[in-house]
C-alpha positions as CSV (number, residue, x, y, z in Angstrom):
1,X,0.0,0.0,0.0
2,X,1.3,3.4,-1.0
3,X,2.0,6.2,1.9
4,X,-1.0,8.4,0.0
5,X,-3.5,5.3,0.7
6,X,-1.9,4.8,4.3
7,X,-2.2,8.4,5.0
8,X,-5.8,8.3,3.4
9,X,-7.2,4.9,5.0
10,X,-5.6,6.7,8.2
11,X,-7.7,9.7,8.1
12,X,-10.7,8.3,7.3
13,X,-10.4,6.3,10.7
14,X,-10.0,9.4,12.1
15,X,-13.1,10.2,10.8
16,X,-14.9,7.5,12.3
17,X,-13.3,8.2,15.8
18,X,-14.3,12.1,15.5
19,X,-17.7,10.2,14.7
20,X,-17.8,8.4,17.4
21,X,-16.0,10.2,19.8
22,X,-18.9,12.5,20.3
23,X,-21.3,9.2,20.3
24,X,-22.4,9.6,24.4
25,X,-23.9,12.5,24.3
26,X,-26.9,11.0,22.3
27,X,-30.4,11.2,23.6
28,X,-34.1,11.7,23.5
29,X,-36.4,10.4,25.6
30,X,-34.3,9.0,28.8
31,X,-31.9,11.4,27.8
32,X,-28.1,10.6,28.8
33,X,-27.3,12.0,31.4
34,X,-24.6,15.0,32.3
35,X,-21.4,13.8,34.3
36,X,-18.0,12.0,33.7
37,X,-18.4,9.3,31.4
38,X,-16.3,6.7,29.5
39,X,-16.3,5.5,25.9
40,X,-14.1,2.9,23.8
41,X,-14.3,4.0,20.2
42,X,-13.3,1.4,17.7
43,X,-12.8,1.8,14.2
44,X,-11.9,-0.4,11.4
45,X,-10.4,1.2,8.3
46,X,-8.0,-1.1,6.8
47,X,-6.6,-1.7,10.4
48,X,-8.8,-2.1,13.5
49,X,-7.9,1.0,16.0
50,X,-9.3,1.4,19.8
51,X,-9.3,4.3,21.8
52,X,-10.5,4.3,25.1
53,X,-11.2,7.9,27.2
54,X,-13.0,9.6,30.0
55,X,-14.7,12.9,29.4
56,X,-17.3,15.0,31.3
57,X,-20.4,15.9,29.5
58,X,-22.7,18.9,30.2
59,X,-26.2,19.0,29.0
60,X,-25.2,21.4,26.3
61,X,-22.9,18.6,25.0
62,X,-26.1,16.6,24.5
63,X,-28.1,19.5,22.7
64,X,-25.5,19.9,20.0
65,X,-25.2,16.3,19.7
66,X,-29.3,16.0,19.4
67,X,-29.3,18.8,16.9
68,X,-26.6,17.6,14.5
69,X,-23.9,15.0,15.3
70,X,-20.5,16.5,13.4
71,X,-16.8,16.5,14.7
72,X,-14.6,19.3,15.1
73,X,-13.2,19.1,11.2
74,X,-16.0,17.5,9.5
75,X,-19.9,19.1,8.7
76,X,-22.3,16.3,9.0
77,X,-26.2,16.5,7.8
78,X,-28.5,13.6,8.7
79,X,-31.7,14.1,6.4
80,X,-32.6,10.6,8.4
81,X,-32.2,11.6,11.7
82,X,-34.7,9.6,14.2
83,X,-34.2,9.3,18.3
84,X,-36.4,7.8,21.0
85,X,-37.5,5.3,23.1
86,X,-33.7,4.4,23.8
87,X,-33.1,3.7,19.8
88,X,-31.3,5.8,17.4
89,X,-30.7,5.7,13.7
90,X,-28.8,8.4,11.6
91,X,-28.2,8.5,7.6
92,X,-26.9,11.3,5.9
93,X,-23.4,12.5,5.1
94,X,-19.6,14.4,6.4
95,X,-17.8,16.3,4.4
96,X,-14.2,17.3,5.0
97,X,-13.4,21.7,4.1
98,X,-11.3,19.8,1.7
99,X,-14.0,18.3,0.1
100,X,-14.0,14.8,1.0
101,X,-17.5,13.7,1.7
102,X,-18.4,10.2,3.2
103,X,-21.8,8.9,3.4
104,X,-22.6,7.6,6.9
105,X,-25.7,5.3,8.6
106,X,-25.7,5.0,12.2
107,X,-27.9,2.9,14.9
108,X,-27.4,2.1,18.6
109,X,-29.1,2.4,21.9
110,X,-29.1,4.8,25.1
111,X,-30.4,5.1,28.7
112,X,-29.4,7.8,30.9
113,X,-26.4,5.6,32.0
114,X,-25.0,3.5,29.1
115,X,-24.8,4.1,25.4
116,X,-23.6,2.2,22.5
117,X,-23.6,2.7,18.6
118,X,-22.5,1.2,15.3
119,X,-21.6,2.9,12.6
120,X,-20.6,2.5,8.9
121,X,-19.0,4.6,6.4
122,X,-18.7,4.9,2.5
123,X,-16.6,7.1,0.7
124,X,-14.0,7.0,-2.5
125,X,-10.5,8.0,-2.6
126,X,-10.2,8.8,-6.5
127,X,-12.2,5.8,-8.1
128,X,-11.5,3.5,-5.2
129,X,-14.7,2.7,-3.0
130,X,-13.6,2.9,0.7
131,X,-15.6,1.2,3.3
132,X,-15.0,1.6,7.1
133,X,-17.3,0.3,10.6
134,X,-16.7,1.2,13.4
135,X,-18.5,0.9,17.3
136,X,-18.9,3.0,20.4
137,X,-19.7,1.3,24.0
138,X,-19.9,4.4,26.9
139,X,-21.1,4.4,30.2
140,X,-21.5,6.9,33.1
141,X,-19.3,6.9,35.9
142,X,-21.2,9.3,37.9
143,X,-21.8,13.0,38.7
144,X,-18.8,14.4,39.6
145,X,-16.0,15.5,36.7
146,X,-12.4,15.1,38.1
147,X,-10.4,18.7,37.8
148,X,-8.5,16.7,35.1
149,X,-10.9,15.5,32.9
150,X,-11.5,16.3,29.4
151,X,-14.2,19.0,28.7
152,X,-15.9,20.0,25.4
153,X,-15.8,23.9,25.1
154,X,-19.4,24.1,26.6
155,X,-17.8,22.4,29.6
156,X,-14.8,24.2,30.3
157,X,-17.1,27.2,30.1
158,X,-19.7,25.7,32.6
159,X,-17.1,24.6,34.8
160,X,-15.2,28.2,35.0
161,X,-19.0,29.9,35.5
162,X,-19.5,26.9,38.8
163,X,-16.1,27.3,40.0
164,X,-15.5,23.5,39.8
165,X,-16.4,20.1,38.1
């Protein structure tokens, strides 16, 4: 394999763990709730990765993850877009500011405590199709964020305004 297609296959797993990485904060119904939480992402892109991290969420973590699921680098619209009753199910597409895009289907479950979701990915690099899965299992380790933990914006903001985690 070519360094181009390594560097390609690579960054399209990166997709999927931007994907996924933001997979917790999911909800609906019994929404997930705020708190420290852990998630192992896996993706599978020519080589099977896992990633494994902690990361307090804050309930606006979970509105911008109800109104439209995207990563930090990628913009993401789900014209099939359906949550509740602890199911979820998202199709649309993510597009890279390069131009990349990659269509993307989702399903998985949540309660307020524990959260998982599979996810597969389409895209083509030149005329060669691309296919890549990939899987998010989280759960909530309770209501207190450690000083340390890793924060979205929202929650770096909300922690300064409470003085604390």
């Amino acid at each position: 394999m070519s360094s181009t297609r390594k560097a390609q296959a690579l960054a399209g797993a990166g997709m999927i763990l931007s994907l996924l990485g933001a997979a917790p904060v999911l909800a609906a119904d019994a929404r997930p709730m705020p708190g420290f939480w852990e998630a192992t992402n896996k993706a599978s892109l020519l080589v099977t990765t896992s990633k494994t991290e902690r990361r307090c969420l804050v309930a606006a973590d979970i509105n911008k993850f109800l109104n439209n699921p995207s990563p930090k680098h990628y913009t993401c619209t789900y014209p099939q877009h359906r949550v509740g009753d602890g199911q979820i199910k998202l199709k649309g597409s993510c597009a890279t500011k390069e131009g990349q895009v990659a269509d993307v289907s989702a399903t998985g479950t949540y309660s307020p405590t524990a959260f998982h979701l599979d996810l597969a990915l389409s895209t083509k690099l030149g005329a060669l199709p691309l296919a890549a899965t990939g899987s998010t299992d989280a759960h909530r380790l309770g209501d207190v964020c450690p000083a340390d933990a890793l924060r979205s914006d929202e929650a770096k903001a909300e922690q300064a305004r409470s003085g604390g985690g």
